[in-house]
C-alpha positions as CSV (number, residue, x, y, z in Angstrom):
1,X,-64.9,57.1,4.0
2,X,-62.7,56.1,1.4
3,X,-64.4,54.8,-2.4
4,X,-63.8,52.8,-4.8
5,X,-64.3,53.5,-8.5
6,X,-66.1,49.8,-10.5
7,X,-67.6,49.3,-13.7
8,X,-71.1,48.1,-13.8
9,X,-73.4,46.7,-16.6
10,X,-77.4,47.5,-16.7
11,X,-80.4,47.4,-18.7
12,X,-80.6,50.4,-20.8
13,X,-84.2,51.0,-19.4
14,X,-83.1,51.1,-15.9
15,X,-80.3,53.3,-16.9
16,X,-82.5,55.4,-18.4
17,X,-84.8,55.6,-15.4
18,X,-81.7,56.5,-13.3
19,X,-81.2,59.3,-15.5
20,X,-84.6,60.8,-15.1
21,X,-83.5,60.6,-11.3
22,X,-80.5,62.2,-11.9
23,X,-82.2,65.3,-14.1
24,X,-85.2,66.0,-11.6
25,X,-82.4,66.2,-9.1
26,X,-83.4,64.0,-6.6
27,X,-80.0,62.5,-6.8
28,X,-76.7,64.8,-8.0
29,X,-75.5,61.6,-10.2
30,X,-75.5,58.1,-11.2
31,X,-72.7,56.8,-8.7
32,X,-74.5,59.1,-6.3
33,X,-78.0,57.2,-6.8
34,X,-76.3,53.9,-7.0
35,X,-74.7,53.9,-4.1
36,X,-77.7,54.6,-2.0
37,X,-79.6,52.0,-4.2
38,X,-76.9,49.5,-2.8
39,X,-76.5,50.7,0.6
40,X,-81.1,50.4,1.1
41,X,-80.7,47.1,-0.2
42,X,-78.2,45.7,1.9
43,X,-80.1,47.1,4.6
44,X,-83.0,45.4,3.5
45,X,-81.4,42.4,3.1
46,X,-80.1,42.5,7.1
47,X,-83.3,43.9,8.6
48,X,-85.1,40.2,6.9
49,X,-82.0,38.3,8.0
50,X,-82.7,39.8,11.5
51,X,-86.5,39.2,11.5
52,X,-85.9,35.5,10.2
53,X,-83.5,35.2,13.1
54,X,-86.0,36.3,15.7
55,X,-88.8,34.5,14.2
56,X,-87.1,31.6,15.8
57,X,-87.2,32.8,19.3
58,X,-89.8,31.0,21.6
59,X,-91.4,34.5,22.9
60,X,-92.3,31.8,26.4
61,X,-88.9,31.1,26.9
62,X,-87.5,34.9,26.0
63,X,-90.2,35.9,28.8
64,X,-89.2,33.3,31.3
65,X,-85.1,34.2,30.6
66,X,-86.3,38.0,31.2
67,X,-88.5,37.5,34.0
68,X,-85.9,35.0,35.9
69,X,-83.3,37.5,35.0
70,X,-84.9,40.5,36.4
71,X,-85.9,39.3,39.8
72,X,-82.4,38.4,40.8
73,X,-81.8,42.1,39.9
74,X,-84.6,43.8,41.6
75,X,-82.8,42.1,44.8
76,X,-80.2,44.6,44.2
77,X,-81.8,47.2,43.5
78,X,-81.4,50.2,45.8
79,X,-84.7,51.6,47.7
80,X,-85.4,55.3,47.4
């Protein structure tokens, strides 16, 4: 995967925070840590966008949809 080099511009305390990251070694640098930073939050971001979006399913209607849809297939079902 290809990258991209940008300039960024944080608090100092939060850069200094990253830094203690960086020294106990739980991440090998700043672009390192930053980019997983980004990449969790964008997931986080999706996985509540996702949520939201199946909040608005009616769980009836999703059962009746699966249930209609899954006696037409047991018709074709093979018997063993």
């Amino acid at each position: 995967m290809s990258t991209a080099k940008i300039a960024i511009t944080i608090e100092e305390g939060l850069l200094q925070r990253l830094d203690s990251l960086v020294k106990k070694h739980l991440f090998p640098n700043r672009s390192r840590a930053i980019q997983v930073a980004v990449a969790d939050q964008i997931a986080r971001i999706e996985r509540s966008r996702l949520a939201r979006e199946c909040a608005k399913l009616d769980p009836n209607e999703e059962r009746a949809l699966s249930e209609d849809g899954l006696s037409h297939e047991v018709e074709t079902w093979p018997n063993y």
